[in-house]
C-alpha positions in Angstrom: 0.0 0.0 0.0 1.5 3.7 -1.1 0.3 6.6 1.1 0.6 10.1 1.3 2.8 12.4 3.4 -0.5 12.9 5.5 -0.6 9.4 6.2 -4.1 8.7 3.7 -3.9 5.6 1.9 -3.6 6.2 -2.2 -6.1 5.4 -4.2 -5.2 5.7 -8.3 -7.6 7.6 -10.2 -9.5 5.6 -12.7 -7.7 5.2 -16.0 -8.7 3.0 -18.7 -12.0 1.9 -19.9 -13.0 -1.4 -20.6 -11.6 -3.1 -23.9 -14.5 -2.9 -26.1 -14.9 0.8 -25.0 -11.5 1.9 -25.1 -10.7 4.6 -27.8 -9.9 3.5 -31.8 -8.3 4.7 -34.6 -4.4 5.5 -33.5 -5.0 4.8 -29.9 -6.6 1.9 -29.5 -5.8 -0.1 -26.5 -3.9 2.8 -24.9 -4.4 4.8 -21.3 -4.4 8.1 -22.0 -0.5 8.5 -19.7 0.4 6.0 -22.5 -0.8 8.6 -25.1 0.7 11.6 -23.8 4.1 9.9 -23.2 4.1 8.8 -26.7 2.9 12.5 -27.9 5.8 14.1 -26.0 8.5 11.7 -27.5 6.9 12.9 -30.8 7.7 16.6 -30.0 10.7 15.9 -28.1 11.9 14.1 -31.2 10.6 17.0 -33.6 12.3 19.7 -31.5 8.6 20.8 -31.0 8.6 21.0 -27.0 10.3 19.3 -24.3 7.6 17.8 -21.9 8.1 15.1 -19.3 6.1 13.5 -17.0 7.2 14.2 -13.4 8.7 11.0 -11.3 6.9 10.7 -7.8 9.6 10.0 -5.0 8.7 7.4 -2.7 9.8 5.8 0.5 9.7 1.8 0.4 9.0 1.1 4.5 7.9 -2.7 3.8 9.0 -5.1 1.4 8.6 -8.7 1.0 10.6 -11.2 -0.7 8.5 -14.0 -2.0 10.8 -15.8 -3.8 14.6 -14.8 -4.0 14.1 -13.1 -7.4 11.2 -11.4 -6.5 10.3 -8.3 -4.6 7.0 -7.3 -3.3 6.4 -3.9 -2.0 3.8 -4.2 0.9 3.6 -0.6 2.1 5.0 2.9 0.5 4.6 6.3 1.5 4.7 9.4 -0.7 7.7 11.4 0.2 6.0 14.5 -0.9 2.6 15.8 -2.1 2.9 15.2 -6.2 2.2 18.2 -7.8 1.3 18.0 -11.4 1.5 14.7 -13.6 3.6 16.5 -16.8 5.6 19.8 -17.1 8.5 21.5 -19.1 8.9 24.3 -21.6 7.3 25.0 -25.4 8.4 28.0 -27.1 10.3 29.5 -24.2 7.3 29.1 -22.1 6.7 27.0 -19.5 4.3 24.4 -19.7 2.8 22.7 -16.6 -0.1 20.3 -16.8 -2.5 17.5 -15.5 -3.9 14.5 -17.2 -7.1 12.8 -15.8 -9.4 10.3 -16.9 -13.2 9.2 -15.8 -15.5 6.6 -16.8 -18.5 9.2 -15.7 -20.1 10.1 -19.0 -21.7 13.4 -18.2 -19.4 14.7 -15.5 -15.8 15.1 -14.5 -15.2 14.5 -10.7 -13.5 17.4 -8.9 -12.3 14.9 -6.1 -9.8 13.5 -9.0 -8.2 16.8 -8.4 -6.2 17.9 -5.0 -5.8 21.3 -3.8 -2.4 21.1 -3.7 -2.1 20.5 -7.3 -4.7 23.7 -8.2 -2.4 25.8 -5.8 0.7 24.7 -7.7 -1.1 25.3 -11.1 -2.2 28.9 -9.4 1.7 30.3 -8.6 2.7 28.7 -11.9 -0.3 30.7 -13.7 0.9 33.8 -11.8 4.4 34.0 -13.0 3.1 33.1 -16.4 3.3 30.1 -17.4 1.1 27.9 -19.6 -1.4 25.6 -17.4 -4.3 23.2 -18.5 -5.7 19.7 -18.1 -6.1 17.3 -20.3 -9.3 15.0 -19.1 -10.6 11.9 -20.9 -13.9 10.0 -21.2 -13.1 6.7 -21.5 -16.2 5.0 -22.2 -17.1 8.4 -24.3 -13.7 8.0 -26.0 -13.3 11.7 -26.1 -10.4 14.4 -24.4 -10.4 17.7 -24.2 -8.0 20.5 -23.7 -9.5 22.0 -20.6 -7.4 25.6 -19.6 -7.3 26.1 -15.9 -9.2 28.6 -15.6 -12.0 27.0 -16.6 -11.6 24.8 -13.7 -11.3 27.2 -11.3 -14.9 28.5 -10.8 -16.0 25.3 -10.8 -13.2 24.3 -8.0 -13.8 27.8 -5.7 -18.0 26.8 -5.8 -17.2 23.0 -4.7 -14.9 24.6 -1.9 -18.2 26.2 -1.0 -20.4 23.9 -0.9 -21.4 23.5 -4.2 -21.4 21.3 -7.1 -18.8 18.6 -6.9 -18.0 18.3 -10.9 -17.6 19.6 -14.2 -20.5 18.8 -16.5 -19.3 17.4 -19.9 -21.2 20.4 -21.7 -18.8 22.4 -19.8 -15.7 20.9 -21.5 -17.5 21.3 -24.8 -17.6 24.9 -23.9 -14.5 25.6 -22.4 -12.5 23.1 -23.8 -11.3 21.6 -26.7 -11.8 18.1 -28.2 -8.0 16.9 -28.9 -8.7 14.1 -32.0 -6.9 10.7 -31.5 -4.3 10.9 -34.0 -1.3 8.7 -35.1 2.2 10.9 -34.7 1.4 12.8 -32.2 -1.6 10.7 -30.5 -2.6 14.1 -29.1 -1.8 17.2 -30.6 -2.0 19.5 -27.4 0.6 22.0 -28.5 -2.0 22.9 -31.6 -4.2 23.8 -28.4 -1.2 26.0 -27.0 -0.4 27.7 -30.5 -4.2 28.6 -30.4 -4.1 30.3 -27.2 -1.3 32.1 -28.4 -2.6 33.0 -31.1 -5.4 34.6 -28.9 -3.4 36.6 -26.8 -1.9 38.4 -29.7 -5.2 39.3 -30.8 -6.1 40.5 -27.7 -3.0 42.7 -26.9 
């Protein structure tokens, strides 16, 4: 068992659909942390970005040994509160994002999402960098771009009492629908160019 620093038990956040309902085309059989390491070799490869996924340090306190070959970790602690699942730097700019998926077909849950991780997202917002999620239905077979500050209001109302989740309509809104592709799988930096693209308008 792997817990946090706080001493809570970890629970993985729901990842993959079942077989028949997992996404086709370029990415079928895949999770979507399969998808976006494969995307970010593409760019890394293309001198497009430079994105990694960030490694979680843990701290083994129980181990068993089954068979002399063989190691089985009974109990690990988190040796720090993770912080986001994939950052590094596009275009000079620094990029800093979370991936999430759900089986829920009309909502996203909010309880997927810590508050440590939308307090990290805020300082790296405020010194401007480039922040988003990237959220799939799996049984929908469908991801979106989501920027974080479309999750925000949503976040600031749960931490008042109110509604616990994002409705899909919401993402449809806010978002944007990444297509499953073949090289990349998911073309977030066309997402990034966009908002970009934007900003210039705007200034």
């Amino acid at each position: 068992m792997i817990r946090y620093p706080n001493g809570k038990p970890f629970r993985k956040a729901e990842t993959t659909a079942p077989a028949a309902q997992k996404m086709s085309y370029g990415n079928r059989g895949q999770s979507l942390e399969d998808d976006l390491n494969e995307t970010n070799r593409y760019y890394l490869a293309h001198d497009i970005a430079i994105i990694h996924k960030k490694p979680v340090p843990v701290q083994i306190v129980k181990v068993d040994y089954p068979a002399r070959s063989a190691a089985v970790i009974r109990e690990a602690y988190f040796r720090t509160p993770s912080t986001t699942d994939y950052n590094g730097v596009w275009q000079g700019k620094a990029i800093d994002f979370e991936a999430k998926e759900t089986k829920n077909k009309t909502s996203f849950p909010l309880s997927n999402i810590h508050e440590h991780q939308m307090q990290h997202m805020a300082a790296v917002a405020r010194h401007g960098g480039i922040v988003f999620f990237i959220i799939r239905f799996s049984i929908l077979a469908r991801t979106y771009f989501m920027p974080y500050e479309a999750v925000v209001p949503y976040w600031e109302a749960m931490q008042k009492g109110g509604r616990k989740s994002i409705p899909l309509r919401q993402f449809e809104t806010s978002g944007t629908l990444l297509p499953a592709g073949y090289m990349p799988r998911i073309d977030y930096v066309a997402c990034l160019r966009s908002l970009e693209s934007e900003e210039t308008r705007h200034d």
